[in-house]
C-alpha positions in Angstrom: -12.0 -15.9 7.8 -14.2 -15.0 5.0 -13.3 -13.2 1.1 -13.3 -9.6 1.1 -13.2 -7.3 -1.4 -12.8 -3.5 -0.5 -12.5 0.2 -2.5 -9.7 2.4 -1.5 -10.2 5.9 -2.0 -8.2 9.1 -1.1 -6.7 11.8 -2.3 -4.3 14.3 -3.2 -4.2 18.1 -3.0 -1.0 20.7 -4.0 1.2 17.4 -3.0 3.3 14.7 -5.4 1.4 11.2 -4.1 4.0 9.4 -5.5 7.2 10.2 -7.8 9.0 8.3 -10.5 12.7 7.6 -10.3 12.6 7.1 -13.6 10.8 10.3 -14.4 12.6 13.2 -12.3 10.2 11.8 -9.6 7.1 13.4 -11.8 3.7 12.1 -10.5 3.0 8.8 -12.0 0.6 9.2 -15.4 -0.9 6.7 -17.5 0.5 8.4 -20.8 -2.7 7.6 -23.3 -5.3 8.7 -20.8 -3.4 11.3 -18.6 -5.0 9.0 -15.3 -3.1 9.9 -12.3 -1.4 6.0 -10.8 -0.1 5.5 -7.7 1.6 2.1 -7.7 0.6 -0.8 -5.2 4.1 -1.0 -3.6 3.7 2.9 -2.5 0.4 1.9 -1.0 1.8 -1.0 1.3 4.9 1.2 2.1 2.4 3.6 4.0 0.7 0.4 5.6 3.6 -0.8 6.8 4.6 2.3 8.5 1.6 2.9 9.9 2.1 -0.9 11.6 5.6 -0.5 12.3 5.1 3.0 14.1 2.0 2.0 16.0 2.7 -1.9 16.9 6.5 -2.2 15.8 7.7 -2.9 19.4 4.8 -6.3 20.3 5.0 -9.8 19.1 4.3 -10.7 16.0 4.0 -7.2 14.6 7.5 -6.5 13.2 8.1 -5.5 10.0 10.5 -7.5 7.0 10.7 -5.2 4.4 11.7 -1.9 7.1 14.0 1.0 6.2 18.2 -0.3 6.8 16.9 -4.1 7.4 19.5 -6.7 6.8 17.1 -9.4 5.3 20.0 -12.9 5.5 20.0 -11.4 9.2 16.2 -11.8 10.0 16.1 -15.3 7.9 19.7 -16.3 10.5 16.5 -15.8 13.3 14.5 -18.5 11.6 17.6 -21.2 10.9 18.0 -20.8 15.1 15.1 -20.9 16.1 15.0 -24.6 14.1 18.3 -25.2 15.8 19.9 -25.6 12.4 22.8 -23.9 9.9 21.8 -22.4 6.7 23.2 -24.0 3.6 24.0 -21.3 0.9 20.8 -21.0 -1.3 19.0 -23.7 -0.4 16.2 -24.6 2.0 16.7 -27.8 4.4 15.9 -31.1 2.5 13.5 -32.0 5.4 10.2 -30.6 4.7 8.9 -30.1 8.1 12.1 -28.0 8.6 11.9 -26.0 6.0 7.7 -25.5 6.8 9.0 -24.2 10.4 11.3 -21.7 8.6 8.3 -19.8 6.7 5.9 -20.7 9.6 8.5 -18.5 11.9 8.8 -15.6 9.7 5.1 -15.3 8.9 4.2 -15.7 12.8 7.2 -12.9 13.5 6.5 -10.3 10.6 3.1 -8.6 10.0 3.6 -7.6 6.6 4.9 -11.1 5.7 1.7 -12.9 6.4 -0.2 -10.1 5.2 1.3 -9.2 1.6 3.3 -12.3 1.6 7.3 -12.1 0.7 10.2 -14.1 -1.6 12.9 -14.9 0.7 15.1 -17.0 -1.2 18.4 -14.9 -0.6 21.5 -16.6 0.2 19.8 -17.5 3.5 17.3 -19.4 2.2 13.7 -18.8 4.2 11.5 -20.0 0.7 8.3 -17.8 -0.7 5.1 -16.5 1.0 2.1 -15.6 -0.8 0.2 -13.2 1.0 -3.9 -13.0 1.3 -3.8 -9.4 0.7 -3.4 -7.7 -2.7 -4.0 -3.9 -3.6 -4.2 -2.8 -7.0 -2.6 0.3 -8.4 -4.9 3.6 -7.7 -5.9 5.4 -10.6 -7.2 9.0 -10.3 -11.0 9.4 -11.3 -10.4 11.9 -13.4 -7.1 13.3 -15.2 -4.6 14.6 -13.5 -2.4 18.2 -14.5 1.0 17.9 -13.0 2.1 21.5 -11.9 6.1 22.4 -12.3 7.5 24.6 -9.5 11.0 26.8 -9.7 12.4 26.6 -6.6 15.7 28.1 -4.9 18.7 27.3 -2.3 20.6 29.9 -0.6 22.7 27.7 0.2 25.3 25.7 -2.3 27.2 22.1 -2.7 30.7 23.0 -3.4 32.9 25.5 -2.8 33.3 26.8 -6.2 29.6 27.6 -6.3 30.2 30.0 -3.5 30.0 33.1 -5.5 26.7 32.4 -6.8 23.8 34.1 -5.3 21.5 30.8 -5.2 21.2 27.3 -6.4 17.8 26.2 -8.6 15.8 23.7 -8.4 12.0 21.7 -9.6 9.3 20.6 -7.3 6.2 19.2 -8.5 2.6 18.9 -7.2 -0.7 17.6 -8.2 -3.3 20.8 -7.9 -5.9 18.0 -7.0 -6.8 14.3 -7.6 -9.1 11.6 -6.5 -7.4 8.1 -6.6 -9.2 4.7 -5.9 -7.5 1.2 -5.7 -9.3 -1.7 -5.4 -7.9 -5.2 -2.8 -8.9 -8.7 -2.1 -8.9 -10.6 0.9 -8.1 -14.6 -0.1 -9.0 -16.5 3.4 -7.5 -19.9 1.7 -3.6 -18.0 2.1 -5.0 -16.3 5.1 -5.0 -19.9 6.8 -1.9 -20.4 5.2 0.1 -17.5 6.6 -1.7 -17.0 9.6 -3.6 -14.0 8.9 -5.7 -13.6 11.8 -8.5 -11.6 12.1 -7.0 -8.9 14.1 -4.7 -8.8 11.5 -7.7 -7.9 9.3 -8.5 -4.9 11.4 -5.2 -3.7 11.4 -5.2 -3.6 7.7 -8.4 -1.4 7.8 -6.9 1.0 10.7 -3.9 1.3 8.6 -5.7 1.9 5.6 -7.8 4.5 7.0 -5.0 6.3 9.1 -2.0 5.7 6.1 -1.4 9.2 5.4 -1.4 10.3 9.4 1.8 9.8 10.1 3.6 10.1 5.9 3.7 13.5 5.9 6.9 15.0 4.0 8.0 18.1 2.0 6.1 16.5 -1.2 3.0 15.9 1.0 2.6 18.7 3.3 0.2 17.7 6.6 -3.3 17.6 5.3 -1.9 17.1 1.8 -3.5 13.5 1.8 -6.1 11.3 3.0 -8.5 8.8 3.1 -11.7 9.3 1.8 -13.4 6.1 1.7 -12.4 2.5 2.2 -15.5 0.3 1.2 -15.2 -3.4 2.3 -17.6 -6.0 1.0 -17.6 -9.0 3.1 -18.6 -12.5 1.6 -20.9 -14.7 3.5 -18.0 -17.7 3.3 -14.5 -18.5 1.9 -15.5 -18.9 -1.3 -17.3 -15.7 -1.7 -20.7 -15.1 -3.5 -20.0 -12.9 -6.4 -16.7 -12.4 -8.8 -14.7 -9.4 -7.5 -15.2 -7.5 -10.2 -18.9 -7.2 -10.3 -18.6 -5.9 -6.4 -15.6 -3.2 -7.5 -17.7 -2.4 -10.6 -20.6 -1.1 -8.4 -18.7 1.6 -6.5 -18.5 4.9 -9.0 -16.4 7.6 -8.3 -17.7 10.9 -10.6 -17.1 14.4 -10.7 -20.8 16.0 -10.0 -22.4 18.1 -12.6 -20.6 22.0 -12.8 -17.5 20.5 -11.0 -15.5 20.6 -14.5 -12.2 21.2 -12.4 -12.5 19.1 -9.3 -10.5 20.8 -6.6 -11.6 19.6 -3.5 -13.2 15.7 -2.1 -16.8 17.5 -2.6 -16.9 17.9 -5.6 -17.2 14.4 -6.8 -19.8 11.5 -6.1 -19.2 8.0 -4.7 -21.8 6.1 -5.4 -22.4 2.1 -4.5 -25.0 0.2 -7.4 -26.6 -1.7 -4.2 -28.9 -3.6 -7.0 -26.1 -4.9 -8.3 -24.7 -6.6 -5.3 -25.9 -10.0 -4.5 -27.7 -10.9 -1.4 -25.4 -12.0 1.4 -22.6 -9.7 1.2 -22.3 -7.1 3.7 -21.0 -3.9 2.4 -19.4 -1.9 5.3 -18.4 2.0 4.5 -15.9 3.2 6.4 -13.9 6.9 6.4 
């Protein structure tokens, strides 16, 4: 397999792309700029979804971290299939045993030999350090975050019975642009077994993550994928520093489009000057 190093960009409209806990599940904001973020972990959430909804049920293509998953469970799988019992905490003192432990969860979980995982629970199945990361998405642009007054005919207790309705807040991003930026290291790749039909599911999952995430905070249509740009190396060791490659993609509002509301009304560029020769760039949405 050779580096990558792609552009993820998609974006948002009348929907919340992704709520803090900590915040009464407000949009994510950079505070000094007012930057819209969508954190990394929200982004391979969708991924995986996409993977387990679409491939869940063939070999190889399960997913680890998966809604009501009992993780000392899954790592029980790896102690049997080694024919051996699991000692509290620790990993087996032979290290070809403990090698087939992480060999067997990487070759039965996508999204452990993709993003990697820490498995040292009380069932001890060691670390993984997958060959994909995504960076947070920042908006191109700042973001306004919209407060909505919503009611509930209906109400929680019994005592509330005489009131007429129940109140509640929703809130939505009008519209925003985001882009995130990923790598692709082929040394872990060998590693974990990242194949590269692996790497094509990434981009199909990419590309379709918002398909099938569809919720009352992002309505059908709320969401998409714009543009995933992938720049290819011509070996392992790649030809140019990633961030001259992610530096070359701008994302801009185009002139009179002082309130962006729609994908059209900004610019994606790609510097192709600035990109040495030998990398592929390959565009697609």
């Amino acid at each position: 397999m050779k580096r990558h190093d792609f552009v993820y960009i998609f974006d948002v409209k009348d929907g919340n792309p992704n709520g803090d806990p900590d915040a009464g599940n407000l949009p994510r904001v950079d505070p000094e700029t007012g930057h819209g973020l969508v954190t990394d972990v929200c982004l391979k959430r969708k991924v995986r979804n996409y993977v387990a909804l679409t491939r869940g049920d063939t070999d190889g293509h399960r997913i680890y971290f998966s809604e009501g998953a009992v993780l000392n469970r899954l790592h029980n799988d790896a102690y049997e299939s080694i024919g051996e019992k699991p000692v509290p905490k620790k990993l087996p003192k032979e290290v070809e045993k403990a090698r087939k432990l992480t060999e067997f969860m990487c070759r039965s979980f996508w999204d452990i030999r993709t993003f990697g995982a820490v498995m040292t629970t009380e069932v001890n199945c060691g670390q993984v350090r997958g060959p994909i990361q995504i960076s947070f998405a920042r908006s191109a642009t700042p973001i306004v975050t919209l407060e909505h007054a919503i009611t509930r005919s209906s109400v929680t207790n019994e005592k509330d019975l005489e009131k007429e309705r129940t109140m509640g807040r929703k809130f939505t991003v009008p519209y925003a642009t985001y882009v995130a930026s990923g790598f692709v290291n082929p040394f872990l790749a060998r590693q974990t077994g990242f194949s590269e039909e692996d790497l094509e599911l990434l981009w199909e999952s990419l590309a379709n993550a918002f398909q099938f995430d569809q919720s009352a905070a992002r309505p059908a249509g709320s969401m998409a994928c714009r543009r995933l740009i992938v720049f290819r190396h011509p070996n392992q060791l790649g030809a140019a520093p990633s961030h001259v490659l992610l530096n070359a993609v701008s994302v801009k509002p185009r002139n009179g489009a002082d309130v962006p509301r729609s994908f059209e009304d900004y610019e994606v560029s790609i510097d192709r000057a600035a990109i040495p020769e030998g990398i592929d760039v390959i565009e697609m949405s």
